[in-house]
LOPAKE-703865 format. One record per residue: x, y, z of N, C-alpha, C, CB in turn; residue in three letters. Coordinates in Angstrom, 3 decimals, decimal comma, padded with zeros to 6 digits. Each point is the difference from the previous one (the first is absolute). Glycine has a CB too. Layout:
residues N
<atom <X; Y; Z>; <X; Y; Z>; <X; Y; Z>; <X; Y; Z>; 'Ala'>
...
//
This chain:
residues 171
<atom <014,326; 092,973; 073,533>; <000,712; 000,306; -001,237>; <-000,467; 001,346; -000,531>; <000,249; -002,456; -000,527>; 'Unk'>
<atom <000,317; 003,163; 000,199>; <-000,024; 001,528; -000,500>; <000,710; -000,258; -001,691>; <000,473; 001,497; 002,951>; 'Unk'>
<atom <-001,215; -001,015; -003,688>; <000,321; 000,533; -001,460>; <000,655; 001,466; 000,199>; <-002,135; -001,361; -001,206>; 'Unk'>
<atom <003,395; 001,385; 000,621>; <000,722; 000,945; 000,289>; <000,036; 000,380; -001,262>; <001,112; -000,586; 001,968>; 'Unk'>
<atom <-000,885; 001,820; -002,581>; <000,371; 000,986; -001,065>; <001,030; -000,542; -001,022>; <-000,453; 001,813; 001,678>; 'Unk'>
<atom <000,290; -001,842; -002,556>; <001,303; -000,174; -001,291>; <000,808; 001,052; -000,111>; <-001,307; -001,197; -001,443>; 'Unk'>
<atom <002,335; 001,016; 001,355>; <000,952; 000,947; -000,465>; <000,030; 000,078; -001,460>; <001,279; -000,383; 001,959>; 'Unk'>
<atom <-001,558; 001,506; -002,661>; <000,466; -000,180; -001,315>; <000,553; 001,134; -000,637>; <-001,524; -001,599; -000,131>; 'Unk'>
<atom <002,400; 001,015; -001,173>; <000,710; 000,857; -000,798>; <-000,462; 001,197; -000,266>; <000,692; -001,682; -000,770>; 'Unk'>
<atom <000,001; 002,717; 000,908>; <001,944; 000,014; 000,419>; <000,380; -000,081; 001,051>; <000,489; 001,231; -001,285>; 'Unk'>
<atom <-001,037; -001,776; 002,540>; <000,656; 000,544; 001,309>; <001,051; -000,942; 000,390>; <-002,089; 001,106; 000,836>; 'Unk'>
<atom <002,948; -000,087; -000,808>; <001,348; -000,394; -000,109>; <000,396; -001,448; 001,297>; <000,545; 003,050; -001,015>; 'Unk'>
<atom <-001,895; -003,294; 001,804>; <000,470; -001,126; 000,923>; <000,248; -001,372; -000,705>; <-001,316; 001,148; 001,824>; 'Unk'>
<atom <000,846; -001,012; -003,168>; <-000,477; -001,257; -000,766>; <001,507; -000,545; -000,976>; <-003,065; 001,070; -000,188>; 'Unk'>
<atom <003,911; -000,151; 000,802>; <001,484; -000,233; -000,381>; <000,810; 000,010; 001,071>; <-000,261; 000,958; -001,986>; 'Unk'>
<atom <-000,096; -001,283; 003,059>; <000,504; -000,447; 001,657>; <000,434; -001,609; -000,554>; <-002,080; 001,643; 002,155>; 'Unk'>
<atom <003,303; -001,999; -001,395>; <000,398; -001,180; -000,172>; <-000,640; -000,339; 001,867>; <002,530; 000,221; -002,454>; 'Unk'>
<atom <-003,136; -001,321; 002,543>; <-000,752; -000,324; 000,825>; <001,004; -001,029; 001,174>; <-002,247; 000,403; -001,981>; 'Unk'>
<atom <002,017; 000,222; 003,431>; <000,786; -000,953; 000,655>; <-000,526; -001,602; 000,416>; <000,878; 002,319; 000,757>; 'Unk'>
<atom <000,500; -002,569; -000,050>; <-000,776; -001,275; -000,263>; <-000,583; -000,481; 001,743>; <001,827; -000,861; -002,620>; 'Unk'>
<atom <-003,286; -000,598; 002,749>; <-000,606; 000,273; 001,462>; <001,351; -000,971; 000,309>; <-003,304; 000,391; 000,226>; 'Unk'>
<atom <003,513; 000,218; 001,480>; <000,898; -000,468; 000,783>; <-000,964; -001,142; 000,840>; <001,702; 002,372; 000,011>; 'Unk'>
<atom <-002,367; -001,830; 000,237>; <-001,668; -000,762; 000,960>; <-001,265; -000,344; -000,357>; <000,650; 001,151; 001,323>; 'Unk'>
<atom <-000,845; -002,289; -001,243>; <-001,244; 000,115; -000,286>; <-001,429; -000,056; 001,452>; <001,406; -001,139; -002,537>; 'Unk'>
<atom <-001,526; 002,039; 002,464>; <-000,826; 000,462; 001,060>; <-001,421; 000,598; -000,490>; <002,222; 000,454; 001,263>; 'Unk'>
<atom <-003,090; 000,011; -000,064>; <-001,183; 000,783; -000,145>; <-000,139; 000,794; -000,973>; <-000,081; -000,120; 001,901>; 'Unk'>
<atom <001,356; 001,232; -001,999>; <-000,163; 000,907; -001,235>; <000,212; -000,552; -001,388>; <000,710; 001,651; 001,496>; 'Unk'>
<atom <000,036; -002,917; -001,515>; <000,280; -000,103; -001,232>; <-001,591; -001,030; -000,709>; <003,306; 000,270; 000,655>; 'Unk'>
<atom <-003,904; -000,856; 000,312>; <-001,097; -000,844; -000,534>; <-001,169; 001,062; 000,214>; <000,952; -002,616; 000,619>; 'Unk'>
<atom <-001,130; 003,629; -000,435>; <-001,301; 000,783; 000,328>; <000,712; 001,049; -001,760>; <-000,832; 000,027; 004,018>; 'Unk'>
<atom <002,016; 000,390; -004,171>; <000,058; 000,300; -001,290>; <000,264; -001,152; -001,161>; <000,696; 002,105; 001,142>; 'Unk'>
<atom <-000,896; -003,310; -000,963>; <-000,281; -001,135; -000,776>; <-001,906; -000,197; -000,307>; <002,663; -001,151; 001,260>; 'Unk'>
<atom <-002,847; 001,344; 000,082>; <-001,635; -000,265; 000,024>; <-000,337; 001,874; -001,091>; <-000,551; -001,995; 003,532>; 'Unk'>
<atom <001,104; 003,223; -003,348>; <-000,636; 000,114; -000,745>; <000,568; 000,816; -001,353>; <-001,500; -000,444; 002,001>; 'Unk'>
<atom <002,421; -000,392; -002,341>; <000,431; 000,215; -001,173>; <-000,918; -001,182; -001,016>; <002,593; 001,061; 001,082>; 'Unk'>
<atom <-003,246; -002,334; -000,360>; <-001,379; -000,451; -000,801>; <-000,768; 000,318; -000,171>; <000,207; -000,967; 000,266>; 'Unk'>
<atom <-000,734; 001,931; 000,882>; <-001,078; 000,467; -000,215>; <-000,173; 001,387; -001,096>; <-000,220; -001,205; 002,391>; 'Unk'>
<atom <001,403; 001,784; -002,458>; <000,327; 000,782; -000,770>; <000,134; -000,097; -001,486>; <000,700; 000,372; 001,932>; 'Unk'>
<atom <-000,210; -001,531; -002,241>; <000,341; -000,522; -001,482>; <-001,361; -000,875; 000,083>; <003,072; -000,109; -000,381>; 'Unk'>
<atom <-003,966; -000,301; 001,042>; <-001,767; -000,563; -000,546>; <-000,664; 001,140; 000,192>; <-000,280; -002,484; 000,787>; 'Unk'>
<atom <000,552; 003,485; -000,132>; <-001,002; 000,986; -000,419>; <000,402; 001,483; -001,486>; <-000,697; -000,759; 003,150>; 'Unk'>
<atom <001,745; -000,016; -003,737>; <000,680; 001,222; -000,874>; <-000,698; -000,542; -001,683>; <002,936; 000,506; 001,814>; 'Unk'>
<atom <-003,332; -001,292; -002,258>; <000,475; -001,878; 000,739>; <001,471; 000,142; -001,128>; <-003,171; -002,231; 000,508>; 'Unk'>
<atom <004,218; 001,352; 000,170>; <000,997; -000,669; -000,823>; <000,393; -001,084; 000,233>; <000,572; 001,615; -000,350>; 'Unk'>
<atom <000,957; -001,852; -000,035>; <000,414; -001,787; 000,316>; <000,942; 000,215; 001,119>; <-000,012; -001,249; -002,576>; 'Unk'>
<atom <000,652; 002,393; 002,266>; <001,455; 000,127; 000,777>; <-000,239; 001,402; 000,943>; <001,760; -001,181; -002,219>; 'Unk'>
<atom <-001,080; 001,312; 003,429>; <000,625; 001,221; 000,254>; <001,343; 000,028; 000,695>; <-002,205; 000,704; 000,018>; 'Unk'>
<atom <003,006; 000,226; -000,097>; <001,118; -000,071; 000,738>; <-000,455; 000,881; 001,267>; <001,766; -000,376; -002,088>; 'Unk'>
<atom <-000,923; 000,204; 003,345>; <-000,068; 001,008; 000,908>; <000,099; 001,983; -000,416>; <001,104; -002,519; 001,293>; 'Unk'>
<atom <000,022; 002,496; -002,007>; <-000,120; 001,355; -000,186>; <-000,668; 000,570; -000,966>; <001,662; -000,115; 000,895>; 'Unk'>
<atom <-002,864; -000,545; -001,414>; <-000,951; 000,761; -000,727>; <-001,007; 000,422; 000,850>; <000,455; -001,116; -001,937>; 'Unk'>
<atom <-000,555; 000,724; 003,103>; <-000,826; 000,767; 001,233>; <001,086; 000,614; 001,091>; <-002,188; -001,815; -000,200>; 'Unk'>
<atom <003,266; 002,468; -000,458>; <000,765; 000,737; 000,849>; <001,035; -000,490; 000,910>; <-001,792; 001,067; -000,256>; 'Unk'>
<atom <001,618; -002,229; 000,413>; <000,912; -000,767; 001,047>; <000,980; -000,895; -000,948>; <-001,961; -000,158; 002,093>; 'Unk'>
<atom <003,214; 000,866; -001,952>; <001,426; -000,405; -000,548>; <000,581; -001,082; 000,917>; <000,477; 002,385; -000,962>; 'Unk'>
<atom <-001,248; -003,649; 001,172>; <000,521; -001,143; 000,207>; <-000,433; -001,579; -000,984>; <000,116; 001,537; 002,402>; 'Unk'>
<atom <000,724; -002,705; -002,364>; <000,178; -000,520; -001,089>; <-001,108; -001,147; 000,117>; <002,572; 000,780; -000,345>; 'Unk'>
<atom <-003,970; -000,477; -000,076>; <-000,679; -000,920; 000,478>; <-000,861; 000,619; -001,352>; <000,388; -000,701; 003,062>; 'Unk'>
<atom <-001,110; -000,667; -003,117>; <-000,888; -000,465; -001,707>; <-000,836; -000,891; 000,363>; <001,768; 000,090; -001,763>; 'Unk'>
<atom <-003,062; 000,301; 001,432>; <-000,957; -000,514; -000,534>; <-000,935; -000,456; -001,099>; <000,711; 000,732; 001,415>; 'Unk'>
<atom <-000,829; -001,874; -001,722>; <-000,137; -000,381; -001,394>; <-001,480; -001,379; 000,287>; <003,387; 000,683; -001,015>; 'Unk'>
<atom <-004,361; -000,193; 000,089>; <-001,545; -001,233; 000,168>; <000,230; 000,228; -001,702>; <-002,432; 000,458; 002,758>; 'Unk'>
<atom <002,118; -001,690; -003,635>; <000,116; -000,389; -001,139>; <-001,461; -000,327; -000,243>; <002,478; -000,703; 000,082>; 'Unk'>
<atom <-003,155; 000,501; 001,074>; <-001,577; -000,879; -000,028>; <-000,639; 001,162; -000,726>; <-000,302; -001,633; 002,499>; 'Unk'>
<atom <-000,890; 000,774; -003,946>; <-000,836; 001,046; -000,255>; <-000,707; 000,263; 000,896>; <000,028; -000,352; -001,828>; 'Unk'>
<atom <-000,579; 001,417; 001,715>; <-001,273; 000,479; 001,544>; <-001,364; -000,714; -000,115>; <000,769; 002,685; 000,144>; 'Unk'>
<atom <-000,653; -002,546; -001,197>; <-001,682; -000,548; -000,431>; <-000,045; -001,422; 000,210>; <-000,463; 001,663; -001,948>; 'Unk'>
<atom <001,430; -002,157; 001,762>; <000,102; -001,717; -000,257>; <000,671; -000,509; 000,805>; <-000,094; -000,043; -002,027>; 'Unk'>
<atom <001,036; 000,259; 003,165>; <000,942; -000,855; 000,397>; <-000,287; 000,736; 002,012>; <002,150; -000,450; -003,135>; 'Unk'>
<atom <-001,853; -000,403; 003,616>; <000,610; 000,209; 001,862>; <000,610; 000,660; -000,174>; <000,145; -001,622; 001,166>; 'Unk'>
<atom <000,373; 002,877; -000,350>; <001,399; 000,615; -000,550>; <001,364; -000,480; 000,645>; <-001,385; 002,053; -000,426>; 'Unk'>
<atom <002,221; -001,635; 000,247>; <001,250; -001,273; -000,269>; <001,242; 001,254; 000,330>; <-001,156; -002,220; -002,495>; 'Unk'>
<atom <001,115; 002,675; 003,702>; <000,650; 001,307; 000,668>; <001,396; -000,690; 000,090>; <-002,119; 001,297; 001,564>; 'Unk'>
<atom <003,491; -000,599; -002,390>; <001,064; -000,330; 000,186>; <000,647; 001,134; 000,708>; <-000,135; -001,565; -001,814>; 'Unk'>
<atom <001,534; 001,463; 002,659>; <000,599; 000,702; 000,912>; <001,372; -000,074; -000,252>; <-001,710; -000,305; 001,492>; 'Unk'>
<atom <002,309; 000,690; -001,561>; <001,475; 000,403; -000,251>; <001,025; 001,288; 000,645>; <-001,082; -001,051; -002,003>; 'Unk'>
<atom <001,278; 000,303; 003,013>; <001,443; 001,414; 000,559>; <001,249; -000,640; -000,304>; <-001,063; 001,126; 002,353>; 'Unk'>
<atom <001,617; 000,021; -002,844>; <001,556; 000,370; -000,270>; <000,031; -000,698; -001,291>; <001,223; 000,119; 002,474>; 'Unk'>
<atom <-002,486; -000,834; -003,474>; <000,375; -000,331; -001,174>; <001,359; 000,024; -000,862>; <-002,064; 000,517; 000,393>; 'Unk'>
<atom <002,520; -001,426; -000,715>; <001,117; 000,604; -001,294>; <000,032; -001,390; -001,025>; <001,994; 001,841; 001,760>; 'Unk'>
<atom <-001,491; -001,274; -003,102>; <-000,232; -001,083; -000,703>; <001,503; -000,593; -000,141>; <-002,293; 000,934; -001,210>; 'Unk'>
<atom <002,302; -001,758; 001,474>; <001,418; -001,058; -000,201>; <000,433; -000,977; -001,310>; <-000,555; -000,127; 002,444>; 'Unk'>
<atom <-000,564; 000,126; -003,210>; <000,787; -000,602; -001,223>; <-001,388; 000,340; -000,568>; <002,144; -002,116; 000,511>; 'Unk'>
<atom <-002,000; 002,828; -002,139>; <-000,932; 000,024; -000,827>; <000,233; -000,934; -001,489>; <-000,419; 002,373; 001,319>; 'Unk'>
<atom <-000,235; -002,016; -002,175>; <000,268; -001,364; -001,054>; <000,402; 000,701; -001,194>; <-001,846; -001,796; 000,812>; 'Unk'>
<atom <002,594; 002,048; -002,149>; <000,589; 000,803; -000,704>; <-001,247; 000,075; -001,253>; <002,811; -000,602; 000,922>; 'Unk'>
<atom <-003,815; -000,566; -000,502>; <-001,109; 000,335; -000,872>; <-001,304; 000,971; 000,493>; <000,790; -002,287; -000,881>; 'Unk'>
<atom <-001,259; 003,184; 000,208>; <-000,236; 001,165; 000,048>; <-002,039; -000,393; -000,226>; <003,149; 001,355; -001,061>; 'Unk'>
<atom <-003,577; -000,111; 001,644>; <-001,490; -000,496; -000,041>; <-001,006; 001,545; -000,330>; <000,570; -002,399; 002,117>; 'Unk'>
<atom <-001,310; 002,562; -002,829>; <-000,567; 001,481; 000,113>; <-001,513; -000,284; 000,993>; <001,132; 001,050; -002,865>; 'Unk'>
<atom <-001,506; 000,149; 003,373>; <-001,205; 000,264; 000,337>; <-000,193; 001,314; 000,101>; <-000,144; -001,907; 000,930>; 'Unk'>
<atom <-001,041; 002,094; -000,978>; <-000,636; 001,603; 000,132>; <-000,164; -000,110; 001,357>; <-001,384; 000,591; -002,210>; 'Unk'>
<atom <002,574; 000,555; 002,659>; <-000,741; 000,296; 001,467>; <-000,499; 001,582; 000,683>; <001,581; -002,139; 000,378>; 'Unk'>
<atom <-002,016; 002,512; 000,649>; <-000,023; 000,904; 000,217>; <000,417; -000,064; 001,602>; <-001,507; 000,538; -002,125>; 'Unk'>
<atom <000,762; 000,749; 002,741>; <000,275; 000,353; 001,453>; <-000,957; 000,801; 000,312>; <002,244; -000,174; 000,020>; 'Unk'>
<atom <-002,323; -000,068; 001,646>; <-000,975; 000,438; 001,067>; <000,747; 001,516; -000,387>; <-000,662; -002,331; 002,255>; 'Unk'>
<atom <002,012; 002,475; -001,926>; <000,382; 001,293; -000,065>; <000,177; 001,518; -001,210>; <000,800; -001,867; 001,623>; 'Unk'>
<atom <-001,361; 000,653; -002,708>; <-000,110; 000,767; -001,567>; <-001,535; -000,310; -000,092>; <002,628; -000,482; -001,455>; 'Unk'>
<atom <-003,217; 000,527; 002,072>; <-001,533; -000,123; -000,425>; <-000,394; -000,132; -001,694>; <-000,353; 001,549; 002,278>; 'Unk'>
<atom <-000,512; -002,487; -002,953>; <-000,573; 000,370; -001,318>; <001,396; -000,122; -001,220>; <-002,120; 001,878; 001,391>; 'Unk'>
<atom <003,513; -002,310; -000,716>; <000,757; 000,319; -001,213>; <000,709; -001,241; 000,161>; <000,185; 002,664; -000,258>; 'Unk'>
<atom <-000,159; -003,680; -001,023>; <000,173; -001,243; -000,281>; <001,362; -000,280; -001,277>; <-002,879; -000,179; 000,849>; 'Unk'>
<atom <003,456; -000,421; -000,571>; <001,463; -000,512; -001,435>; <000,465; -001,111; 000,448>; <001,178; 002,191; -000,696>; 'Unk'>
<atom <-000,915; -002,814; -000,399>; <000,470; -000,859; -000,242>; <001,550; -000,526; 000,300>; <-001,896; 000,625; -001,232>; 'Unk'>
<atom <002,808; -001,315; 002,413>; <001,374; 000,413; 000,166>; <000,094; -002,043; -000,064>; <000,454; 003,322; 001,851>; 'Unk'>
<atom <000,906; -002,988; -002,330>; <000,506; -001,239; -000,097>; <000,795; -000,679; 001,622>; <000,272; 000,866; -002,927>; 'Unk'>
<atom <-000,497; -001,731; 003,298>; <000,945; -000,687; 001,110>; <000,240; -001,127; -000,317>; <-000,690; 001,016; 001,642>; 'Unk'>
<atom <001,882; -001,699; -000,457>; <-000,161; -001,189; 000,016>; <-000,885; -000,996; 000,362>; <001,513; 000,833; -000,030>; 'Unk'>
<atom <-001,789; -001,959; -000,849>; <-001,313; -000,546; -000,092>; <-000,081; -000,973; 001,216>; <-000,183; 000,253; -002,645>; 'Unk'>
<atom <001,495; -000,592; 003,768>; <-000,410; -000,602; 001,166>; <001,371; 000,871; 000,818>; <-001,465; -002,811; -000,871>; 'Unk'>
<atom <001,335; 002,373; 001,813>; <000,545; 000,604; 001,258>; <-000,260; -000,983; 001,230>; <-000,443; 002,439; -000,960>; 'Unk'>
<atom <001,866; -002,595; 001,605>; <-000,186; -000,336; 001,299>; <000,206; 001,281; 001,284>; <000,797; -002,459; -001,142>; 'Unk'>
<atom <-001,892; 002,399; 001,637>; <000,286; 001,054; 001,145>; <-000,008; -000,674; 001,210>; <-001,019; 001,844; -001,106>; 'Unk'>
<atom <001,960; -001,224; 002,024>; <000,282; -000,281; 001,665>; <-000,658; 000,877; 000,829>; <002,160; -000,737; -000,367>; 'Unk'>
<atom <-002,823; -000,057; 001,323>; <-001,104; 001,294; 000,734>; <000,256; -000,510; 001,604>; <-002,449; 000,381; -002,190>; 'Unk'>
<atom <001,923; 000,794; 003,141>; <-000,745; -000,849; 000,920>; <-001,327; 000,335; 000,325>; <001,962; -000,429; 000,823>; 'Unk'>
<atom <-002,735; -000,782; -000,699>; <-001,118; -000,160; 000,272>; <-001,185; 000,754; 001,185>; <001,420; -001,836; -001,069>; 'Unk'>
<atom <-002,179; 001,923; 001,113>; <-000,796; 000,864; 000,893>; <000,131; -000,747; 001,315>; <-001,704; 000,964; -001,800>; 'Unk'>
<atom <001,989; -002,045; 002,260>; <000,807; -001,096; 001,357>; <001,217; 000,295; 000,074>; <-001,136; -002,003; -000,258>; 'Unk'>
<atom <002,144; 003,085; -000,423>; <001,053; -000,239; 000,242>; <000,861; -000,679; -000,594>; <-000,907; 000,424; 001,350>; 'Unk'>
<atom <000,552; -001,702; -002,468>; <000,856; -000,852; -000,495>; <000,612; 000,410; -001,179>; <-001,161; -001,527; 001,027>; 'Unk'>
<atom <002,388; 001,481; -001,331>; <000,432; 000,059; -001,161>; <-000,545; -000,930; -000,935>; <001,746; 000,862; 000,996>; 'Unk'>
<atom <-002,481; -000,537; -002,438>; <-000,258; -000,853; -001,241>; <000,586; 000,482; -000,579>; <-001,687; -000,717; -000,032>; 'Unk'>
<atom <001,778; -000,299; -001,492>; <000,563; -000,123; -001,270>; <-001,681; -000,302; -001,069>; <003,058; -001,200; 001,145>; 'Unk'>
<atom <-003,278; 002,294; -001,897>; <-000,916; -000,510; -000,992>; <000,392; 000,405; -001,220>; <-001,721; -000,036; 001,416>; 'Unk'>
<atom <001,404; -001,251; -002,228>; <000,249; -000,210; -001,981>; <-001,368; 001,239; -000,175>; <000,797; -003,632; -000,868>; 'Unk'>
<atom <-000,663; 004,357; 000,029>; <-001,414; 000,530; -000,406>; <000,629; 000,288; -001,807>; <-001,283; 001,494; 002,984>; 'Unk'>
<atom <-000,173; -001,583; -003,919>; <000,082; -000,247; -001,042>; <-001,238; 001,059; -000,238>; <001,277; -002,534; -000,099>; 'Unk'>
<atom <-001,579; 002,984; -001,437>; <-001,039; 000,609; -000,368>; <-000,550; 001,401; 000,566>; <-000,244; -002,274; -000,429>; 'Unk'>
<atom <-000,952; 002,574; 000,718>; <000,141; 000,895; 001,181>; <000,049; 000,040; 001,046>; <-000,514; 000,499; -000,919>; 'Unk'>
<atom <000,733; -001,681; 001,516>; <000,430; 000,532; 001,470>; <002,025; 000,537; 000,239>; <-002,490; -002,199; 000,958>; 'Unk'>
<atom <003,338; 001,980; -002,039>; <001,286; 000,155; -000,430>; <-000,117; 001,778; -000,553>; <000,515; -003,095; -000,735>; 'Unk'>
<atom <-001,496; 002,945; 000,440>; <000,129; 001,623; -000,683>; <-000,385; 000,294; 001,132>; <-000,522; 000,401; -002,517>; 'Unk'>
<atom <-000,481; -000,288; 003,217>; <-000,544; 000,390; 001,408>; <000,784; 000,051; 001,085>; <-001,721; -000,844; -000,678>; 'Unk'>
<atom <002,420; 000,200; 000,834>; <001,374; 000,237; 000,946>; <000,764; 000,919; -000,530>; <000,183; -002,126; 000,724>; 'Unk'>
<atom <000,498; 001,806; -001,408>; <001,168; 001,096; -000,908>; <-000,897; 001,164; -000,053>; <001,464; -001,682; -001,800>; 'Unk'>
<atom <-002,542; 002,157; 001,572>; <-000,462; 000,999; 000,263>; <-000,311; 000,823; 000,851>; <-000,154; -000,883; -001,121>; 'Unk'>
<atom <-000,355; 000,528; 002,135>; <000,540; 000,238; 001,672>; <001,205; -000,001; 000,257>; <-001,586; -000,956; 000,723>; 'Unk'>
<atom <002,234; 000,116; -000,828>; <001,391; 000,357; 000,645>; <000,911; 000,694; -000,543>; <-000,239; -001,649; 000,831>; 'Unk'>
<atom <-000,001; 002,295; -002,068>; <000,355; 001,688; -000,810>; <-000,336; 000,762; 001,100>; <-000,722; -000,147; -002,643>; 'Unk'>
<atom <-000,527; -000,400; 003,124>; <-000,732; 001,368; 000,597>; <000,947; 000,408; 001,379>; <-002,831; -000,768; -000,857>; 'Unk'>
<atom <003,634; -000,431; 001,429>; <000,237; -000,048; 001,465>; <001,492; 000,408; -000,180>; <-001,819; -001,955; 001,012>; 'Unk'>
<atom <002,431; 001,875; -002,387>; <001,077; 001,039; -000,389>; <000,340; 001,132; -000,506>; <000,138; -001,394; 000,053>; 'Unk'>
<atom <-001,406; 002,151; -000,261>; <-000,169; 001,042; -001,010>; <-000,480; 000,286; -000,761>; <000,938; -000,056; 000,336>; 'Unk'>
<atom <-001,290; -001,156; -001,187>; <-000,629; -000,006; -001,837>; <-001,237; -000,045; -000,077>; <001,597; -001,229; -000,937>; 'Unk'>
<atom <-001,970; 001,543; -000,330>; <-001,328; -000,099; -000,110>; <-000,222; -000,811; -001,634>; <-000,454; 002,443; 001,841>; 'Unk'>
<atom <-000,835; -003,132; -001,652>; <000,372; -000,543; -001,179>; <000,243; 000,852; -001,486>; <-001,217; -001,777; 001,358>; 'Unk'>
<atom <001,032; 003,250; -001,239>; <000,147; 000,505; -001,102>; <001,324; 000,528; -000,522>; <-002,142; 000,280; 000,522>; 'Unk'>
<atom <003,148; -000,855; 000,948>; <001,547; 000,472; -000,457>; <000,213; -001,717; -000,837>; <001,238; 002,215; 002,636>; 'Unk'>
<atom <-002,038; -002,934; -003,319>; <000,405; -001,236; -001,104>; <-000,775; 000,321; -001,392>; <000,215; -002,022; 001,999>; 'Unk'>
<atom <-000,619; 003,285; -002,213>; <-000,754; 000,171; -000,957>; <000,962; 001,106; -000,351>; <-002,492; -000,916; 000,579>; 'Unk'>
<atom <002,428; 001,680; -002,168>; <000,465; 000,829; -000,933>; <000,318; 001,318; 000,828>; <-001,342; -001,163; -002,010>; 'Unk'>
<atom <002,269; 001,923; 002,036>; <000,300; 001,437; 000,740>; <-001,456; 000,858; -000,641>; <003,321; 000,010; 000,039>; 'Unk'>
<atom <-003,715; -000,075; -000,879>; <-000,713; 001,051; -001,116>; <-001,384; -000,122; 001,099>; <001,134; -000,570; -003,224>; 'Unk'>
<atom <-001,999; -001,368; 003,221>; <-001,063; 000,106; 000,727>; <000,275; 000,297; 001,504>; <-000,994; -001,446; -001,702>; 'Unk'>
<atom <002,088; 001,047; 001,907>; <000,121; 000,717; 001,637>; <000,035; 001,234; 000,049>; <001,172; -001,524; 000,781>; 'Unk'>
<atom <-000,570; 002,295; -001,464>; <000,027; 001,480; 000,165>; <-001,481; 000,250; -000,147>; <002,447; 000,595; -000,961>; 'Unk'>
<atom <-003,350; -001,164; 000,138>; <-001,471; 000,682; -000,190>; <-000,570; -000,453; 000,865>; <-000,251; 000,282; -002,056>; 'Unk'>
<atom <000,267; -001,308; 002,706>; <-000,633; -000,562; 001,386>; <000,168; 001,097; 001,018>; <000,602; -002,519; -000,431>; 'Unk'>
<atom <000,813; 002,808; 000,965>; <000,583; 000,407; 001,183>; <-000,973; 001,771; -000,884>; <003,262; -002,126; 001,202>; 'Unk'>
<atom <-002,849; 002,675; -002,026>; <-000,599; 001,400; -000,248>; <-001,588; -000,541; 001,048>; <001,330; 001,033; -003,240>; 'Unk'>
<atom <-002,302; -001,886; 001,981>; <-001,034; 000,347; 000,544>; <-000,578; -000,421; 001,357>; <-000,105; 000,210; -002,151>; 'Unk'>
<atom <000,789; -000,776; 003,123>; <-000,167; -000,264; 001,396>; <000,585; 001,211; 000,875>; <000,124; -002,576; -000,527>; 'Unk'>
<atom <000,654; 003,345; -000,532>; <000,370; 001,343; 001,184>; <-000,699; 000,853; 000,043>; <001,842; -000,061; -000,123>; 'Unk'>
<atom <-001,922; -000,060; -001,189>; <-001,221; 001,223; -000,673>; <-001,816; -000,049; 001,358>; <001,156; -000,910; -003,804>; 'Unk'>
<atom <-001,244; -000,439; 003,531>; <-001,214; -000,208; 000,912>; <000,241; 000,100; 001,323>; <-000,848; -001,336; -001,478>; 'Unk'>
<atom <002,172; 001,345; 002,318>; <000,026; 000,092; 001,083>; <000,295; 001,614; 000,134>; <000,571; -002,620; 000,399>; 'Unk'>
<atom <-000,247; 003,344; -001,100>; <000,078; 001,176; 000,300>; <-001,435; 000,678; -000,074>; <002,424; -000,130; -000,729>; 'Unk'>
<atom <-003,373; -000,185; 000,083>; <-001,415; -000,165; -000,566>; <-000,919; -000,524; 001,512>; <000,931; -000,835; -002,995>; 'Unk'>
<atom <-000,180; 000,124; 003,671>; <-000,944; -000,547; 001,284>; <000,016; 000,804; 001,207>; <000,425; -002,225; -000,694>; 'Unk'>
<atom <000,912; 002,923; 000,612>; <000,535; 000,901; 001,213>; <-000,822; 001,275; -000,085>; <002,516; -000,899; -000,009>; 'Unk'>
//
């Protein structure tokens, strides 16, 4: 397993609509194996594939605290959510790809998503709380979005300034 690099804002890959796996083969579980190792060593909960550059539709999501729990490695290709609930839920979230910058966005407070599984199988999972925001949040990612296109134009514009500002600053 290799920890691979984050992509982060502004680079424009992080608005790639992500294809979807046809196979699941060697390449797709050796970039499964280390898109974990990547999101426990960043540390977070979630990553999508194309926040380490690779524009295909695969998500990774561990909910387990680190300190306290086994970790509890979830897998998801070609995710999509198929029925959400019209009642609405807030959390503060952030991203591997916005480093240090955190808001508050409203979603729906459950979601059913259709996946297939790291065997190949098509599932169906209910998710509620954060693991519902945690999906829907990734799978922005595997269409384009980021969670800061659900927050105010005003803080996005000051977000997106000061992440360009610093990447022009790194070059």
């Amino acid at each position: 397993m290799t920890i691979r690099p984050i992509v982060l804002l502004p680079d424009p890959r992080l608005r790639l609509v992500s294809e979807p796996v046809t196979t699941i083969d060697a390449e797709i579980r050796t970039l499964v194996d280390d898109m974990l190792e990547t999101m426990y060593d960043a540390p977070g909960i979630g990553l999508a594939a194309i926040q380490i550059g690779v524009p295909k539709r695969v998500v990774v999501i561990d909910l387990a605290k680190k300190e306290e729990e086994e970790p509890a490695p979830m897998v998801f290709l070609n995710p999509e959510v198929v029925w959400k609930s019209d009642e609405l839920a807030t959390y503060e979230e952030g991203c591997l790809s916005i480093p240090d910058y955190f808001n508050e966005v409203e979603r729906p407070a459950k979601v059913r998503v259709r996946y297939i599984d790291r065997d190949g199988k098509e599932q169906e999972i209910d998710a509620d709380g954060l693991l519902a925001t945690c999906l829907q949040h990734e799978i922005d990612h595997l269409n384009g979005a980021l969670f800061i296109d659900h927050i105010s134009k005003l803080k996005r514009d000051r977000v997106m300034k000061k992440f360009t500002k610093a990447a022009r600053l790194a070059v």
